[in-house]
C-alpha positions, 0 to 999 in steps of 0.5 A, a space after each residue: 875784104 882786102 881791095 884790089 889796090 891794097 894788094 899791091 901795097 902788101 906786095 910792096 911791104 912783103 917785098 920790104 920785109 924779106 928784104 930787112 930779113 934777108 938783104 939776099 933774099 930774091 937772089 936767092 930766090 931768082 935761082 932755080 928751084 929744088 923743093 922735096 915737096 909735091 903738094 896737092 892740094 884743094 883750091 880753097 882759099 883757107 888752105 895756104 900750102 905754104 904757110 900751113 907746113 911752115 915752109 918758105 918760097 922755093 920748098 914746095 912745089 904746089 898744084 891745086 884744084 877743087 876737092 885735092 884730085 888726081 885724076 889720070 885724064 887730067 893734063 894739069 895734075 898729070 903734068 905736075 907730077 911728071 915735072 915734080 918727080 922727073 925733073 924736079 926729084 922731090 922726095 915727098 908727094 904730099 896729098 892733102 884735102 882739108 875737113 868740111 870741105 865743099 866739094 866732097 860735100 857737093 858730091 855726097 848730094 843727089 843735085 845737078 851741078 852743071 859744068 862740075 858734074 864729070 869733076 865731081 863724080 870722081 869723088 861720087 866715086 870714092 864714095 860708091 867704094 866705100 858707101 857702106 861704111 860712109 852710110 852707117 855714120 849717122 852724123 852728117 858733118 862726121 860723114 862729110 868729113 870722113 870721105 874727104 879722109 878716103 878720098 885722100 887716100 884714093 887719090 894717094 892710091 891714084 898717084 901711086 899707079 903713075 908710071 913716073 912714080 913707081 919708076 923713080 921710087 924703084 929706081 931711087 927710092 923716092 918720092 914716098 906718097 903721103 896723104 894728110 888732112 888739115 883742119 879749118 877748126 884749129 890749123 893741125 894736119 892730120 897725117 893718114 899715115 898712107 901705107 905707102 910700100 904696102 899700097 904700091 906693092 898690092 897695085 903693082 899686081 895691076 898697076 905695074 908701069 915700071 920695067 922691073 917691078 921690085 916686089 914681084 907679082 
C-alpha cells in the first residue's frame, strides 16, 4: 500500500511530468472547465473514471457513489447533473457500473446492512423488477453480474426522467444518456447500447417534465 507521504511525492512527480509534457499545462487547466462528458460512476476504487475512457483532466465531469445510483431524493447526484447539462452543456451522461460489484451484490443478499439499507433497497428494487428473469440464471456470479447490467439500465431510465434532461435534449439535442459496464477482469467497457430516444419517448407518457414534448403522448 502506498503511505500517506508517498502521495505527496507522486503529487510532486505528477506535477513534474505534465509540466515536461506541456510547459502550459496547469494554465490550461486553471482555466474553466468544458467537458462533454457526465460520468456516473460507482465509488470503487478500481474503476479511475478518467483513466479508463482515456480521457484527460478538464474532459469529464465525475460523480460517484456506491453502486452507480441516480436516485431522485438524492441532492448530490441530482445537483450533479443539474450542474452538467445546465451550466456545463455536456453532450453525453455516461452511466457506468463495473462487474462483480459489491454493492448489487449486497443487495441480492437477504442480510441487514445497517446505515446502507435505504441505499441499497433502490437496487433491491431493480432486482424485484426483474426478479424473474434474474432467478432463472442459475450461476451465481452470472446472476450478480447481470443485475448490475439492469441496474445500469434503470438508472439511465432514472436520468431520463429528470426535468433538466429532457428540456435540454428537446431543446438541443443533447446530452444523449448512455449506460456501460467495465469489467475489473480485462479493463473493456461494455456499451449497453441504451435506447436512448426510445426510452425518453416511452417515459415521457408519465414522465413528461418538459413544456412541449417532441414526440407527442
Amino acid at each position: 500500500m502506498t503511505s500517506y507521504e508517498q502521495i505527496f511525492e507522486n503529487n510532486k512527480k505528477w506535477v513534474a511530468d505534465n509540466k515536461a509534457a506541456d510547459p502550459d499545462f496547469f494554465n490550461k487547466l486553471a482555466q474553466d472547465q468544458n467537458p462533454d462528458y457526465l460520468y456516473i460512476g460507482c465509488s470503487d476504487s478500481r474503476v479511475p473514471a478518467n483513466e479508463i475512457m482515456g480521457l484527460a483532466p478538464g474532459e469529464v465531469f465525475v460523480h460517484r457513489n456506491i453502486a452507480n445510483m441516480v436516485v431522485s431524493t438524492d441532492l448530490n447526484v441530482m445537483s450533479v447533473i443539474n450542474y452538467a447539462v445546465v451550466h456545463l452543456k455536456v453532450k453525453h451522461i455516461i452511466v457506468c457500473g463495473h462487474y462483480d460489484c459489491g454493492g448489487v451484490k449486497a443487495a441480492m443478499q437477504p442480510k441487514d446492512m445497517g446505515i446502507l439499507n435505504p441505499w441499497l433497497r433502490q437496487i433491491r428494487d431493480v432486482y424485484r423488477f426483474h426478479h424473474e428473469e434474474l432467478n432463472a440464471i442459475e450461476d451465481e456470479r452470472a446472476r450478480y453480474n447481470r443485475l448490475v447490467e439492469l441496474n445500469v439500465q434503470e438508472q439511465c431510465v432514472n436520468v431520463i426522467k429528470i426535468a433538466d434532461v429532457q428540456k435540454a435534449y428537446l431543446k438541443d439535442g443533447f446530452p444523449q444518456v448512455h449506460g456501460w459496464v467495465f469489467s475489473l477482469r480485462d479493463g473493456l467497457l461494455n456499451d449497453l447500447n441504451i435506447q436512448f430516444e426510445s426510452i425518453l419517448k416511452d417515459i415521457q407518457r408519465i414522465y413528461d417534465l418538459s413544456d412541449n414534448s417532441m414526440f407527442g403522448h
